[in-house]
C-alpha positions as CSV (number, residue, x, y, z in Angstrom):
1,X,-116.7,19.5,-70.7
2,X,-115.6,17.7,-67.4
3,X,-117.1,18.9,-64.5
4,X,-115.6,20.8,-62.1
5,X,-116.6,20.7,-58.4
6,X,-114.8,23.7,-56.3
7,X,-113.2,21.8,-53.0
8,X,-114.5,25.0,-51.2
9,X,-118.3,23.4,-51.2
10,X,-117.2,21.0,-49.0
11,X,-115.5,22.8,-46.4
12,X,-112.7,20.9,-44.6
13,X,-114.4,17.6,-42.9
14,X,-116.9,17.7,-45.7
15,X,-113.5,17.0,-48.0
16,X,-112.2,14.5,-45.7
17,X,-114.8,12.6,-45.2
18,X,-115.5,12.3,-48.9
19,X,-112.1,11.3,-49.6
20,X,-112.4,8.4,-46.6
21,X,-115.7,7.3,-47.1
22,X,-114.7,3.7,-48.6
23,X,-111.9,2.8,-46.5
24,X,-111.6,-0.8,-45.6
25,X,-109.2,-1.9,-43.0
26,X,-107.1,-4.4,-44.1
27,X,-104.4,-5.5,-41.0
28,X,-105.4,-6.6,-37.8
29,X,-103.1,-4.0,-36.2
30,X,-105.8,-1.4,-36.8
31,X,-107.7,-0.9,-34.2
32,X,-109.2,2.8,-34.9
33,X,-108.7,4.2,-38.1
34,X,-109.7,7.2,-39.5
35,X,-112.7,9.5,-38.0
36,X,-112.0,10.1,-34.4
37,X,-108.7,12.7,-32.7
38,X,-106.4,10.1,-33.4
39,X,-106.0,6.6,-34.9
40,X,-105.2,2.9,-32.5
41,X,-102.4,0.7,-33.6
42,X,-101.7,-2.2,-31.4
43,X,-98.8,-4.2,-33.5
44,X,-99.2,-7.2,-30.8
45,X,-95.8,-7.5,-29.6
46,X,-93.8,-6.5,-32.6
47,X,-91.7,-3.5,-33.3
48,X,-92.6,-0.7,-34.8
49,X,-91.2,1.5,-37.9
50,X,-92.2,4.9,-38.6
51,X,-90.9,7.0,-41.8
52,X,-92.1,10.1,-43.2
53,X,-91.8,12.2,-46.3
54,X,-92.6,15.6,-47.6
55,X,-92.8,16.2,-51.4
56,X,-93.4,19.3,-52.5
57,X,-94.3,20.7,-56.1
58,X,-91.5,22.3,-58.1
59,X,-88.8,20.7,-55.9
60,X,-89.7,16.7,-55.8
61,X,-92.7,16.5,-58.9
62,X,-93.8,18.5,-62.0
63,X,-97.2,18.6,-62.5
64,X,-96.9,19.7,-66.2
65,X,-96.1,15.2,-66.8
66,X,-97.0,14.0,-63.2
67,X,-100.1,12.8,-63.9
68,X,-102.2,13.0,-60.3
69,X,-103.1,9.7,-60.0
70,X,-99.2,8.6,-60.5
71,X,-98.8,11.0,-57.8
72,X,-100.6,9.5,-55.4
73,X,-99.6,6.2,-56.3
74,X,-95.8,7.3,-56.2
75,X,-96.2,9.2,-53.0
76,X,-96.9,6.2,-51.2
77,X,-94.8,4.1,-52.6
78,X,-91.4,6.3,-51.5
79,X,-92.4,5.8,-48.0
80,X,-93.1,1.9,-48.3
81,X,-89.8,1.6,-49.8
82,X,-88.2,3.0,-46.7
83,X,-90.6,0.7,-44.4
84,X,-89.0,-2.3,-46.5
85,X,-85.3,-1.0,-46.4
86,X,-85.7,-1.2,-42.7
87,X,-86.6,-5.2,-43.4
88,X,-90.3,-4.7,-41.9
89,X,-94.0,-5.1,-43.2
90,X,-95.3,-1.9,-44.2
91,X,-98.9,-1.9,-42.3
92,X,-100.5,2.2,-42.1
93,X,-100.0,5.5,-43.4
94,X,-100.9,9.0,-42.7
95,X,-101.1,11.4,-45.6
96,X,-101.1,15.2,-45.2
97,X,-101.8,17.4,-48.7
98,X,-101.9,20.9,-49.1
99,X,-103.5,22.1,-51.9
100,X,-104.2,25.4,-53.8
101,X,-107.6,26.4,-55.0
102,X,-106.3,25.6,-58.7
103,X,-107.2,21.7,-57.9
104,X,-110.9,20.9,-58.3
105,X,-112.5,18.3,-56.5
106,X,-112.0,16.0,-59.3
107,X,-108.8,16.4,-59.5
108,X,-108.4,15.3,-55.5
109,X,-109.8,12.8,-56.1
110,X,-107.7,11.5,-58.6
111,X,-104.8,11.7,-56.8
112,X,-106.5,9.9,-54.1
113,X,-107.3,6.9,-56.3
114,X,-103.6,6.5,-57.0
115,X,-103.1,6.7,-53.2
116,X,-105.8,3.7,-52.6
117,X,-104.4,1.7,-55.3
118,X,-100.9,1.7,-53.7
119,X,-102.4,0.9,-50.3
120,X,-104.7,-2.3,-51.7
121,X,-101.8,-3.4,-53.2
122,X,-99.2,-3.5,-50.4
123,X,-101.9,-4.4,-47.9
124,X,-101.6,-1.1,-46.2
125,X,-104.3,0.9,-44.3
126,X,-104.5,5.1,-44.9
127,X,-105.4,5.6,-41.1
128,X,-105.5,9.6,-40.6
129,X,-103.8,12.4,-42.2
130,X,-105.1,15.9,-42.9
131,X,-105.8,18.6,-45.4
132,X,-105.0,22.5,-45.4
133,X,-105.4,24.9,-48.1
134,X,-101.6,26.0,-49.6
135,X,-100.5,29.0,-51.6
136,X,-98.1,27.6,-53.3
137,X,-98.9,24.4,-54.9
138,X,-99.7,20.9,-53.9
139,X,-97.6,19.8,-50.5
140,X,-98.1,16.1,-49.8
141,X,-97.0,15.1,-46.5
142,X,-96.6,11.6,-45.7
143,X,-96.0,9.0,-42.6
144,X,-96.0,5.1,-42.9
145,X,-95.7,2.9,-40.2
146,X,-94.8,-1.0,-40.6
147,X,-94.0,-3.9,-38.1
148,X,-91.2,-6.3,-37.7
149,X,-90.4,-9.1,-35.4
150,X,-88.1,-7.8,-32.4
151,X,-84.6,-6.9,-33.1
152,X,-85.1,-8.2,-36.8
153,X,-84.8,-4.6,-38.3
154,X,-81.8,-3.6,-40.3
155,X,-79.7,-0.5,-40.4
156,X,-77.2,1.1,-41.7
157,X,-74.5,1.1,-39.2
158,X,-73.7,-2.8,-38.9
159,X,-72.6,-3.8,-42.6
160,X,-69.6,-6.2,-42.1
161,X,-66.0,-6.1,-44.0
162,X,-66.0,-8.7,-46.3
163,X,-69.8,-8.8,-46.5
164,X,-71.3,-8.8,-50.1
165,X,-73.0,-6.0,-51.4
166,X,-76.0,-6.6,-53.6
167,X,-78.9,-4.7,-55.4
168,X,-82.6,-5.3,-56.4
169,X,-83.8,-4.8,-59.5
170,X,-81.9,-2.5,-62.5
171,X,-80.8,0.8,-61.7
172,X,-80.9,4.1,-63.4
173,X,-83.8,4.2,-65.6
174,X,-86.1,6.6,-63.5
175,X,-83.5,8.9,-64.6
176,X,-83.3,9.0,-67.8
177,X,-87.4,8.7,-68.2
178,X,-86.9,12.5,-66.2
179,X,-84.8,13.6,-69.1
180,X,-87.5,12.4,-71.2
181,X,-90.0,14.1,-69.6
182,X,-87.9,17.1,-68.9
183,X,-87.1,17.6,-73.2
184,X,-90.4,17.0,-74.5
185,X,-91.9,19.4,-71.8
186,X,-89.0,21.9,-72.7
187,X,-90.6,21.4,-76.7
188,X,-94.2,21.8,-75.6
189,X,-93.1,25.2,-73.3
190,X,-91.6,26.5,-76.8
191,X,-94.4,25.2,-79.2
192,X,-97.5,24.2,-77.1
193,X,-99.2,22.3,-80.6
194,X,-96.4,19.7,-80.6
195,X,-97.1,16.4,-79.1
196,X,-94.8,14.8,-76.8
197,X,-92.8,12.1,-78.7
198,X,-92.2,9.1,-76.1
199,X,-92.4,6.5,-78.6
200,X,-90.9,3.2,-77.1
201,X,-89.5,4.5,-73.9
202,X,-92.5,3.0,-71.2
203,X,-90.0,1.2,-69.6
204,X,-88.1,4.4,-68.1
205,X,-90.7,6.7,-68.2
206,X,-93.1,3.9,-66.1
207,X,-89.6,3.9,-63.8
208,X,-90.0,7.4,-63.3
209,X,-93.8,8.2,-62.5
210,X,-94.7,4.3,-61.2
211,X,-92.0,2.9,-59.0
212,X,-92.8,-0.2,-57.2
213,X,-91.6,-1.4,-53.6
214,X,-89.6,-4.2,-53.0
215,X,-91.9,-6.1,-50.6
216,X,-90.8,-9.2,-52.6
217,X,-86.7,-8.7,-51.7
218,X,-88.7,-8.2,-47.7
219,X,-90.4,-11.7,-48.3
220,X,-87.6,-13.5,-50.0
221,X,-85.4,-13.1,-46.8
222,X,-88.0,-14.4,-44.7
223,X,-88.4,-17.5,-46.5
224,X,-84.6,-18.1,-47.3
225,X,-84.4,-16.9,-43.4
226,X,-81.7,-13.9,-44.8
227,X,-80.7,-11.2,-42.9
228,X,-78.8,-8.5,-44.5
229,X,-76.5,-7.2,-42.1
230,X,-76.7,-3.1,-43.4
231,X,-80.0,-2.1,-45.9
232,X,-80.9,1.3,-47.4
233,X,-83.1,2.2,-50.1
234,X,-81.9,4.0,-53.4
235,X,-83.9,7.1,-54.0
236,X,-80.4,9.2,-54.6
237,X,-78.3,7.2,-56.8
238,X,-76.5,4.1,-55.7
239,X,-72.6,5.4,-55.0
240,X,-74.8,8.8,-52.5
241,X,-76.2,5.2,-50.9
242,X,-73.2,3.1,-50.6
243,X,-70.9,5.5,-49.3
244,X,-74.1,6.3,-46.6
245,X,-73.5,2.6,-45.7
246,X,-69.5,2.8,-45.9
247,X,-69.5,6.3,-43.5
248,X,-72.1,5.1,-40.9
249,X,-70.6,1.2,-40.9
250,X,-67.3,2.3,-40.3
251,X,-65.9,0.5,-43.7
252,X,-65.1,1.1,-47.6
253,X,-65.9,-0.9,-50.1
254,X,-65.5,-2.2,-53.8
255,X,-68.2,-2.0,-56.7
256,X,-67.9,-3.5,-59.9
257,X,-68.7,-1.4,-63.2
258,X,-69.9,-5.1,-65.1
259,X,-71.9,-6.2,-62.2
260,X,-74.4,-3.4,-62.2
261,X,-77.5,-4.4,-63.3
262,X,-78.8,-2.1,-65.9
263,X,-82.3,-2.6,-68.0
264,X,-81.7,-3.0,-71.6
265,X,-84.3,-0.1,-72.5
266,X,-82.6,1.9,-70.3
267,X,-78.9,1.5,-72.2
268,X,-80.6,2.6,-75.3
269,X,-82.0,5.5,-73.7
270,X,-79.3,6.4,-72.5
271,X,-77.6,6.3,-75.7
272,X,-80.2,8.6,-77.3
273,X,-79.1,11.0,-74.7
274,X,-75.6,10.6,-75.2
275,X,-74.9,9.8,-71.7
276,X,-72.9,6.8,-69.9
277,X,-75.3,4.0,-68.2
278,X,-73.2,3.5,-65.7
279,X,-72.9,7.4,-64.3
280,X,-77.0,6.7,-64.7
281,X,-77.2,3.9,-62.4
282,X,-74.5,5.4,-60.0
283,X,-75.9,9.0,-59.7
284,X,-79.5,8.6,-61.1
285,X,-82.2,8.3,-58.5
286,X,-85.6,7.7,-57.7
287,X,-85.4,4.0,-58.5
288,X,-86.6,2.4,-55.1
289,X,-84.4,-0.3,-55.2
290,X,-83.1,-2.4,-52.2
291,X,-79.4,-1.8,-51.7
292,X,-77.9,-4.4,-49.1
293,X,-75.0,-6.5,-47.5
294,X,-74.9,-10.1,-46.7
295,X,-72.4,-12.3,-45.2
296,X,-70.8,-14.2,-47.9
297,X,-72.0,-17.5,-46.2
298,X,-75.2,-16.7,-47.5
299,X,-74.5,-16.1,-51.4
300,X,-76.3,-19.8,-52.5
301,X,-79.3,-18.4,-51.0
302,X,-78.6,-15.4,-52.4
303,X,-78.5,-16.8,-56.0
304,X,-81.6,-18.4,-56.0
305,X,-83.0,-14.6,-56.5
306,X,-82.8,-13.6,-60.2
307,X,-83.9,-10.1,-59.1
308,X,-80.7,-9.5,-56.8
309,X,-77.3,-8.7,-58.0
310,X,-74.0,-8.9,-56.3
311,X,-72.6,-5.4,-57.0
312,X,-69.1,-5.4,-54.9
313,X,-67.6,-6.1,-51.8
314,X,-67.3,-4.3,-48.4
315,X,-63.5,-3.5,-47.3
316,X,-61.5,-1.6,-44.5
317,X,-61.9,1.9,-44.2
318,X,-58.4,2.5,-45.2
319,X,-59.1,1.0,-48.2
320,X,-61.8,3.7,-49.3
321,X,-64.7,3.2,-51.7
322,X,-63.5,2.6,-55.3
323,X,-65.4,1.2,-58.5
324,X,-63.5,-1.5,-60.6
325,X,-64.8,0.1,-64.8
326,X,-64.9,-2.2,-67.3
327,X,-62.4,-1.6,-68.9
328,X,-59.7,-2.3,-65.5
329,X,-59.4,1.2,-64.0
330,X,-60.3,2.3,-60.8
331,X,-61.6,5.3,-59.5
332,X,-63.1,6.1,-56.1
333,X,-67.0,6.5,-56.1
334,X,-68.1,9.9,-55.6
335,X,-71.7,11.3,-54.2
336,X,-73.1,12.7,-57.2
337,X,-76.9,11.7,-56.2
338,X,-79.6,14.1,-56.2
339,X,-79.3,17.0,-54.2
340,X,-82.9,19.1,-53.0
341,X,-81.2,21.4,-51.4
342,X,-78.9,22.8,-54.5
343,X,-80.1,26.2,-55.4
């Protein structure tokens, strides 16, 4: 039998300090990490970006198929994405957990390996953070912080008519690896003996409880010296994101049904679920892509990048936001992303 430590023998620095004891400070910006009131960041002259993010259990993960270690992994990841999508270098983070007497030590820990793992491989220093007991479940409160030359930080208010609009990656398969997740889980709830039956569907399923950051869409533009001209991430879907980039720049736009990109695992999936690919990608989530403009001057840079597509176009507001299907229709894009708030 595995061991089981009760967090409560620690008491709260006892638990911090065991979770801490093997940091190793990776950017020059840290001065003072964890260990004292507060950490020292000195960026040297650049800009800072701050982002923070609260997941909570039962609303943003499900423990029954989150395994902890994912979790931590994943819970960094989410807020690196956002440092990226604001075209900077991720460089700290401050991470917050409640947790309820139900986790052992062990367990802790676990999630904190997934949480180191993320950090060594973006390059990111865990500089403070704290932990509380909770009554209701895990609570996993998060802050990153990341650098970028002056000025060189992109929002979402300045996309351009006539600019490109492009995505990273293939979109949508987070989604359906949920659905997955969510019907074998539904089995095991009915008959606890059955095993879960994921045969062959890694790819969406690793979408789903492993996303990655795009620091290499971030690096790309430095070396082809790109600057997107609007950038958000996609956590909720890519029409919730596009029309966020269409209301706060002022414009409408144009996708393309054919030009979204869309993992071949994903469209058989899909199938298996009877569901449309397409609606997937558009209203799926949780896929931590990039989702940008460009000025169409840029597109042979652009090109070189196997990893970015060219989705659509942006237009004049009068025009509205429409997608172009397949099969020649058009139909305006509608904001069917995720929704925490929905009772």
């Amino acid at each position: 039998m595995n061991q089981r430590t009760e967090i409560s023998t620690l008491g709260e620095f006892g638990l911090i300090e065991h979770l801490t004891k093997n940091i190793e400070l990776q950017n020059a910006s840290t001065i003072l990490g964890v260990g004292d009131d507060g950490a020292v960041i000195d960026h040297f002259g650049r800009q800072t970006v701050i982002t923070t993010d609260l997941l909570l259990e039962g609303v943003h993960f499900d423990l029954t198929y989150t395994p902890l270690k994912h979790l931590g992994y994943k819970s960094v990841i989410v807020n690196l994405s956002d440092v990226y999508a604001m075209n900077a270098t991720p460089t700290q983070i401050t991470l917050s957990v409640g947790i309820s007497n139900r986790f052992s030590l062990e367990a802790v820990d676990e999630f904190y390996e997934g949480v180191y793992t993320a950090c060594n491989k973006y390059g990111v220093d865990l500089i403070g953070g704290d932990t509380t007991s909770s009554k209701t479940g895990l609570i996993i409160s998060i802050t990153a912080l990341g650098e970028v030359a002056p000025d060189k930080f992109v929002k979402r208010t300045t996309a351009q008519k006539g600019d490109l609009i492009c995505v990273s990656g293939d979109l949508g398969a987070a989604y359906i690896g949920l659905l997955f997740l969510e019907r074998e889980k539904k089995i095991f709830m009915e008959s606890p003996g059955v095993q879960p039956d994921l045969e062959g569907e890694s790819y969406v399923i690793g979408r789903l409880l492993k996303p990655e950051a795009r620091k290499d869409i971030i690096e790309f533009f430095a070396q082809q010296e790109l600057m997107p001209t609007a950038m958000m991430d996609i956590s909720d879907g890519l029409s919730s994101e596009i029309l966020h980039i269409c209301k706060d720049s002022n414009l409408g736009c144009v996708l393309y049904e054919e030009k979204i990109p869309i993992h071949e695992e994903m469209k058989k999936a899909a199938y298996k679920f009877e569901i449309d690919p397409t609606a997937c990608a558009l209203s799926g989530g949780e896929d931590y892509e990039l989702l940008f403009t460009i000025s169409q001057n840029d597109y042979d840079k652009l090109v070189l990048n196997e990893q970015i597509s060219v989705v659509g176009y942006m237009t004049e507001p009068e025009l509205g936001s429409h997608i172009l299907t397949k099969g020649g229709g058009k139909h305006p894009v509608t904001a069917q992303g995720w929704n925490h708030l929905k009772k």
